[in-house]
C-alpha positions as semicolon CSV with decimal commas, in nm:
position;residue;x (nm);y (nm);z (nm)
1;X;0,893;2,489;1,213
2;X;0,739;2,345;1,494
3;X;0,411;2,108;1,482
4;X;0,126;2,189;1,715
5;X;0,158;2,001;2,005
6;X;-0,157;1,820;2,090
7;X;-0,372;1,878;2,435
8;X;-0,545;1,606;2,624
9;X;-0,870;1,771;2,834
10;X;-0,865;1,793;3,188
11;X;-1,111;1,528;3,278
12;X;-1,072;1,651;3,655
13;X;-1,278;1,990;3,557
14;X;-1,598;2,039;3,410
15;X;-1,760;1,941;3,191
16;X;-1,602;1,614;3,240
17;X;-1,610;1,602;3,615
18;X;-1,931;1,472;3,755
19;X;-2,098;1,406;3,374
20;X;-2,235;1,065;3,357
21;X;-2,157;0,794;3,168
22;X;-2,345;0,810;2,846
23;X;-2,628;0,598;2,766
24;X;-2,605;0,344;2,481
25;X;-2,912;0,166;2,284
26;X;-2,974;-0,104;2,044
27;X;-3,117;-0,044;1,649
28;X;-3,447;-0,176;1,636
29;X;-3,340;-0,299;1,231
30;X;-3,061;-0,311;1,000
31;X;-2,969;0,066;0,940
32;X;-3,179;0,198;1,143
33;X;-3,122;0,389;1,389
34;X;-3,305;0,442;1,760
35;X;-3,431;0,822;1,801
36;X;-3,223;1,045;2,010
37;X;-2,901;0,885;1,894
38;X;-2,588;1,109;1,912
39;X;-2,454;1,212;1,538
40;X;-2,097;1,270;1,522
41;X;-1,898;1,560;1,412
42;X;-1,537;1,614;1,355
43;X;-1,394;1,738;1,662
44;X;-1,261;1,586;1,926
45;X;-1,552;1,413;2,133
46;X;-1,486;1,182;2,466
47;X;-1,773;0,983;2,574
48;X;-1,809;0,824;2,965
49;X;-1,829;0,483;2,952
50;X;-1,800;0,255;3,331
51;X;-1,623;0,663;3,441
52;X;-1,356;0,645;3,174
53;X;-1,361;0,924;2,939
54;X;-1,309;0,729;2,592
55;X;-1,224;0,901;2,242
56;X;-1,406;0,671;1,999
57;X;-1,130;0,544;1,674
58;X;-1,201;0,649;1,339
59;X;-1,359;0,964;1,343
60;X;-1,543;1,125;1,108
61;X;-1,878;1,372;1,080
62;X;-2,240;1,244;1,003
63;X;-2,212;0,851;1,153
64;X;-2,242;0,713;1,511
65;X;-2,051;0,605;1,804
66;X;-2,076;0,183;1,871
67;X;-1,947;0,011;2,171
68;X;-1,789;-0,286;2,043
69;X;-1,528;-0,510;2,247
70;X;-1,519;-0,308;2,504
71;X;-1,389;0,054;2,282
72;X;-1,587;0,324;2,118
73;X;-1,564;0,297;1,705
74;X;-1,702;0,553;1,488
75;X;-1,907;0,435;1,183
76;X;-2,182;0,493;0,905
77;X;-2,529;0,379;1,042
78;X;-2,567;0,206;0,708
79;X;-2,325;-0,043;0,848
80;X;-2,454;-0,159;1,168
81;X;-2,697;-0,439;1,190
82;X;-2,979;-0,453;1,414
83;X;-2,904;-0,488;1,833
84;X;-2,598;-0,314;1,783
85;X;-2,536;-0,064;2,085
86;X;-2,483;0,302;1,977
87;X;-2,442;0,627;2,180
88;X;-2,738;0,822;2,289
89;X;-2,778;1,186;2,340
90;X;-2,794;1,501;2,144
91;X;-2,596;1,716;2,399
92;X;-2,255;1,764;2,388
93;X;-2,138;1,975;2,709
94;X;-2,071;1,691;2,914
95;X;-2,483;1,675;3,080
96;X;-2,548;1,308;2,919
97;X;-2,179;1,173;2,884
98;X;-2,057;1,309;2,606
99;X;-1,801;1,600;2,517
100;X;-1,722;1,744;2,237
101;X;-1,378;1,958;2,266
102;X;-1,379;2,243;2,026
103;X;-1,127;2,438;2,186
104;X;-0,838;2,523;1,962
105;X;-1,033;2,310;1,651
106;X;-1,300;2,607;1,488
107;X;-1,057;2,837;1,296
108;X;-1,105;3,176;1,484
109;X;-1,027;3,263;1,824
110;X;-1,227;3,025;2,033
111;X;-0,920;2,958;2,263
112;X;-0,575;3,029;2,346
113;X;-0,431;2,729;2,195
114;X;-0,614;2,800;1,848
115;X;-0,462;2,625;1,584
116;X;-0,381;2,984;1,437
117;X;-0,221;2,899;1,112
118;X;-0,572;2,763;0,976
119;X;-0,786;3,078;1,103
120;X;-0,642;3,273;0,777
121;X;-0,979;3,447;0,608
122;X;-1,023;3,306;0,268
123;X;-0,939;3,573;-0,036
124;X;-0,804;3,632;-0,336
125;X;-0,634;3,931;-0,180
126;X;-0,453;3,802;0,095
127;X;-0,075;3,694;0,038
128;X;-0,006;3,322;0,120
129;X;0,286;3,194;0,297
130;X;0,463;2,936;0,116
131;X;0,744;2,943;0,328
132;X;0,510;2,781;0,585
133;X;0,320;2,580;0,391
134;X;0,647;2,419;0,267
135;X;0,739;2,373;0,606
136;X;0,428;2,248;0,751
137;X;0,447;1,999;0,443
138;X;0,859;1,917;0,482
139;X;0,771;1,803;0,909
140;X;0,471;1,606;0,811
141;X;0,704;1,429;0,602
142;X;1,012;1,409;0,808
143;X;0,797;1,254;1,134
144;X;0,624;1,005;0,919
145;X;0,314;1,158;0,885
146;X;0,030;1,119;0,599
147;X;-0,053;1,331;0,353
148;X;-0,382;1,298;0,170
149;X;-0,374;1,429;-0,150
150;X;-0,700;1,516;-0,343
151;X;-0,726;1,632;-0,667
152;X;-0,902;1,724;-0,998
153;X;-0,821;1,743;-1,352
154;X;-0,694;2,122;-1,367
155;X;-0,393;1,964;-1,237
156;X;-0,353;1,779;-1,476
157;X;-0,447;2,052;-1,787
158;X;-0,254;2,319;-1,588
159;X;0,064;2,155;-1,624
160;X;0,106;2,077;-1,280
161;X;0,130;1,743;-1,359
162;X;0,522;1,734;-1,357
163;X;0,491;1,942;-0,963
164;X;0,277;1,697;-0,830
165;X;0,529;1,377;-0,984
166;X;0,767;1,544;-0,785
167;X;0,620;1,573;-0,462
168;X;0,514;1,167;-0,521
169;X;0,852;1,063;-0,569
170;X;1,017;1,285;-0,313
171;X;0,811;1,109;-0,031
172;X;0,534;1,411;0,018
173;X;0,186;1,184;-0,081
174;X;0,112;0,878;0,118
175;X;-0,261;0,820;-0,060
176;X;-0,425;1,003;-0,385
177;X;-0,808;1,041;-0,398
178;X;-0,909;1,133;-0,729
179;X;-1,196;1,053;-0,955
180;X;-1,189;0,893;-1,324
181;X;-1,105;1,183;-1,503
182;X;-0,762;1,296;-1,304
183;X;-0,618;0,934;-1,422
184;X;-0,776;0,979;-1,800
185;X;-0,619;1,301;-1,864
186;X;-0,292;1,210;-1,669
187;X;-0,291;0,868;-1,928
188;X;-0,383;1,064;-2,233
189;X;-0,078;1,333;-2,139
190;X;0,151;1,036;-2,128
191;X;0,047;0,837;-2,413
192;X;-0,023;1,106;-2,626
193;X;0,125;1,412;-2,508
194;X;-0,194;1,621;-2,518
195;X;-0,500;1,641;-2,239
196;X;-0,852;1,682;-2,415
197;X;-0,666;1,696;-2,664
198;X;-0,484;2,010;-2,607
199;X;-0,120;2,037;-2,653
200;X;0,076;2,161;-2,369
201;X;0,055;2,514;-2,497
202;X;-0,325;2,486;-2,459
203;X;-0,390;2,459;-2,820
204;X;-0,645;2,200;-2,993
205;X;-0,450;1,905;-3,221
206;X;-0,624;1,719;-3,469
207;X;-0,818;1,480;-3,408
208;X;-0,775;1,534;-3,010
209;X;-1,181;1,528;-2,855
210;X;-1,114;1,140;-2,906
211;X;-0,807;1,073;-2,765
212;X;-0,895;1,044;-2,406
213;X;-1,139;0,748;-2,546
214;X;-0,845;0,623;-2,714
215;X;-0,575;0,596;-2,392
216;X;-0,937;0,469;-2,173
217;X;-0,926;0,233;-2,397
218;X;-0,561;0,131;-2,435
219;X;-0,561;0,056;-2,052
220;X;-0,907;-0,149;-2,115
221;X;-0,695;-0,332;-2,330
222;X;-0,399;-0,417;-2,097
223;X;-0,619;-0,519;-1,802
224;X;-0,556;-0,235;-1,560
225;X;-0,341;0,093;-1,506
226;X;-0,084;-0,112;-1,295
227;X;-0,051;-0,308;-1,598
228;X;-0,015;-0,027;-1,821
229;X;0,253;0,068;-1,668
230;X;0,449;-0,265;-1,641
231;X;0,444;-0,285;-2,012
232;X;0,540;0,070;-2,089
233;X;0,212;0,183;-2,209
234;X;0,224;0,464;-1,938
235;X;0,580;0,540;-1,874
236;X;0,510;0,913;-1,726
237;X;0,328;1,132;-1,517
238;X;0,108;1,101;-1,192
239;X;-0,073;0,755;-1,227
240;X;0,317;0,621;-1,327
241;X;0,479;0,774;-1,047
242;X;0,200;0,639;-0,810
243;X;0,208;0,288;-0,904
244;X;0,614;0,252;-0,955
245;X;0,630;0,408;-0,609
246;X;0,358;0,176;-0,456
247;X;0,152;0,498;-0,305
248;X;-0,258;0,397;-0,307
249;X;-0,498;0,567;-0,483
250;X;-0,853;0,541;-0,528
251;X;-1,035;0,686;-0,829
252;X;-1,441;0,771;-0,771
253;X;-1,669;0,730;-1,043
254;X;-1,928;0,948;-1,102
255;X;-2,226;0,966;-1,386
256;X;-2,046;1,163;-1,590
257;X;-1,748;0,932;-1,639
258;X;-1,605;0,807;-1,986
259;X;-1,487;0,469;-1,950
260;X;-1,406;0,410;-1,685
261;X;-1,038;0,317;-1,646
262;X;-1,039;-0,064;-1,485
263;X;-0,984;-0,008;-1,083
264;X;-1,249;0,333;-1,081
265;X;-1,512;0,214;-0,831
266;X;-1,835;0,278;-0,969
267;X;-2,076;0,246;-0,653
268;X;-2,026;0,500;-0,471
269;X;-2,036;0,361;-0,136
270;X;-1,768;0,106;-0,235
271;X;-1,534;0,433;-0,291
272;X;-1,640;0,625;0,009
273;X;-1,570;0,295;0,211
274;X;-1,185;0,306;0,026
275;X;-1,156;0,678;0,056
276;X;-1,220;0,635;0,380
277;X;-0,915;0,407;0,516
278;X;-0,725;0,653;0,418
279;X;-0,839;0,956;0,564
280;X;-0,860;0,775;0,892
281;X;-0,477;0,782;0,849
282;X;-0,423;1,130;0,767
283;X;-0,232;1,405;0,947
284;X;-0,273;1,639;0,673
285;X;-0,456;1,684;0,347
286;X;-0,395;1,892;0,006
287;X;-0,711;1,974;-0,194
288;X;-0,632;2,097;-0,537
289;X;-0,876;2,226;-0,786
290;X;-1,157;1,950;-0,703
291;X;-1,539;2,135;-0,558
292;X;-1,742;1,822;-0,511
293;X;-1,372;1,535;-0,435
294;X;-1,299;1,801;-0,173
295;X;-1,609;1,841;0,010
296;X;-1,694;1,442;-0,040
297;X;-1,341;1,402;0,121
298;X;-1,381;1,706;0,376
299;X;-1,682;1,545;0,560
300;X;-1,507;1,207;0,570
301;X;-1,195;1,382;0,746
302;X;-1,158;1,472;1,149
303;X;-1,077;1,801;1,229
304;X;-0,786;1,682;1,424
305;X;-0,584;1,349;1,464
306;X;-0,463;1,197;1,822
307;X;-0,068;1,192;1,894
308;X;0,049;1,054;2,240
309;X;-0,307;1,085;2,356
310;X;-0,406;1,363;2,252
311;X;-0,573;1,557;1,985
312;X;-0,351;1,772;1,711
313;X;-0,528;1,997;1,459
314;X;-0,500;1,804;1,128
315;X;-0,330;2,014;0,836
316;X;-0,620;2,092;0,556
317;X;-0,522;2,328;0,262
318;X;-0,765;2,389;0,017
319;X;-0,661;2,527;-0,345
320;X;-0,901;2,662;-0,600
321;X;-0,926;2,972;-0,818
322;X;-1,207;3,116;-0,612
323;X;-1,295;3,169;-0,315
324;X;-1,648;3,005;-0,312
325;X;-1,496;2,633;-0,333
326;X;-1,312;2,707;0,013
327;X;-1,628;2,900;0,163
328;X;-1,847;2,612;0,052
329;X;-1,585;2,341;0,221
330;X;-1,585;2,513;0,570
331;X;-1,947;2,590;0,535
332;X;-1,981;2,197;0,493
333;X;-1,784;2,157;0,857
334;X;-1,446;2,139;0,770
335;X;-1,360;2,459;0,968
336;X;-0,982;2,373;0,965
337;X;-0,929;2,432;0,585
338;X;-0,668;2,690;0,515
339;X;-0,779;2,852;0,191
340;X;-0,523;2,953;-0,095
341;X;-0,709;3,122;-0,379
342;X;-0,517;3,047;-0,690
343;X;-0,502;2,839;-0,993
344;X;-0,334;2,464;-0,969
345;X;-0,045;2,542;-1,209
346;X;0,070;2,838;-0,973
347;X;-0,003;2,631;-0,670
348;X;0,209;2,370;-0,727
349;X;0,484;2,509;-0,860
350;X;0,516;2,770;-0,573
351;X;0,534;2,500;-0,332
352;X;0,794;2,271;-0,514
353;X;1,010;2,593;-0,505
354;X;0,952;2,652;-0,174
355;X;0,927;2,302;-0,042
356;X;1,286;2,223;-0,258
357;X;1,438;2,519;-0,048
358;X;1,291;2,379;0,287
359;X;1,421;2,057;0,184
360;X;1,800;2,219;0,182
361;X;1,790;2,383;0,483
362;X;1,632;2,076;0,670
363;X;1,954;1,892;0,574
């Protein structure tokens, strides 16, 4: 199947023709920013700088365009230190420099190069196409793309655990975002066979609330999970497969956590700041049965990512067992998500079958 080819504006046609450059100020402190700055979202924006229409790097929602070394660079405005030079405005049709091109990039008809594979209404009641989703997955991988994975624990507890191995070790993930409890219940399965101490029929063992504090404490004990699984502690499942294959992962804490596992970042700037280098990366991203990991992820990620200049609607898929998760995503800005309403177990397996079979007729 085909990838969407990307578009590049005509910058010899309004609103790009005759626009001025954009205006750029300093911030009066640390943090703080100048009023009437220009706040970011995640479609493709150009801004004017000495007439050249510039796409700043590293896009994302919510932060602010700085002119550094003579490029545009989007970042967090608790990042920049006083005097720094950000972007100015609060239109974006071109009047005070700045453009941002939603054409093709708002899921629903807004032009006739809509990405139309993402407009899909999200329900329970509408039949998803694995054959394309395979696909769509299969070229990512065969051009070198990345694929952002991010996921929750009803992966893991759905037995979907042995789906997603397979799509590590087959080349389909190129970074895992997870939090603390993905890798606890992954480590429990493979040192104990059972997640929260269920069995993998779903039924209760004896003994089994505490073995999750048991395997968090097993890795405490051998320094690290990359550890654990050089000495055979872990010799299975997702956190296995992800360090013997050297794929990154980052694991976010939150108040809630046991443990942690060693490597879990705590502060939860620190793991927005690592989640981050990886979504900058991304030409595509799986969210599997994770509310607040997708939406935390969502507003870090463009809407598109640029390919020989231009900009190419970036793959989203979005997985949960009801529709509100999905709603709640787009709702947030990510207007690209393609929902599939389903439970993880289901998911996955669907698209290992379907992916396997794309994989044999690729060859």
């Amino acid at each position: 199947m085909p990838r969407t080819s990307s578009t590049l504006p005509d910058f010899s046609r309004p609103p790009f023709a005759g626009a001025p450059d954009a205006r750029f100020a300093p911030l009066p402190a640390d943090g703080v920013l100048p009023e009437g700055f220009f706040s970011t979202s995640n479609l493709p924006t150009y801004i004017q700088v000495e007439g050249r229409w510039l796409a700043p790097s590293r896009p994302r929602m919510d932060c602010v365009v700085v002119r550094r070394d003579g490029g545009l660079e989007t970042i967090e405005p608790r990042r920049l230190a006083r005097g720094e030079s950000i972007a100015m405005g609060e239109a974006e049709d071109g009047t005070e420099g700045i453009v941002v091109h939603a054409l093709g990039f708002l899921g629903g008809g807004h032009g006739a190069n809509e990405f139309r594979f993402m407009s899909t209404e999200v329900s329970r009641e509408r039949p998803v196409n694995y054959e394309e989703l395979a696909a769509r997955v299969g070229e990512e991988k065969r051009r070198g793309g990345s694929l952002v994975w991010v996921v929750g624990p009803a992966l893991v507890h759905s037995r979907a655990r042995a789906d997603f191995e397979w799509f590590i070790r087959n080349g389909y993930v190129q970074a895992v975002l997870a939090g603390n409890a993905v890798a606890v219940h992954d480590i429990e399965a493979a040192i104990f066979g059972t997640t929260l101490g269920m069995s993998n029929t779903g039924q209760p063992t004896e003994g089994g609330h505490g073995l999750h504090m048991r395997a968090i404490n097993r890795v405490r004990a051998a320094g690290s999970i990359e550890r654990a699984v050089e000495t055979g502690l872990i010799g299975s499942g997702i956190m296995h497969a992800l360090v013997t294959t050297n794929i990154p992962f980052v694991l976010a804490g939150s108040i809630r956590d046991d443990g942690p596992l060693p490597g879990v970042y705590s502060n939860t700037l620190e793991a927005q700041d690592a989640m981050r280098e990886h979504t900058v990366k991304a030409t595509g991203a799986i969210f599997v049965a994770t509310a607040l990991h997708a939406i935390a992820v969502g507003n870090m990620l463009p809407a598109f990512y640029l390919c020989d200049g231009g900009p190419v609607p970036l793959m989203t898929i979005c997985v949960d067992q009801t529709e509100f998760v999905v709603n709640k995503l787009k709702d947030r800005g990510t207007h690209q998500a393609y929902g599939v309403v389903t439970n993880a177990q289901d998911f996955m397996h669907v698209l290992r079958f379907y992916t396997e079979r794309w994989e044999q007729g690729a060859q």
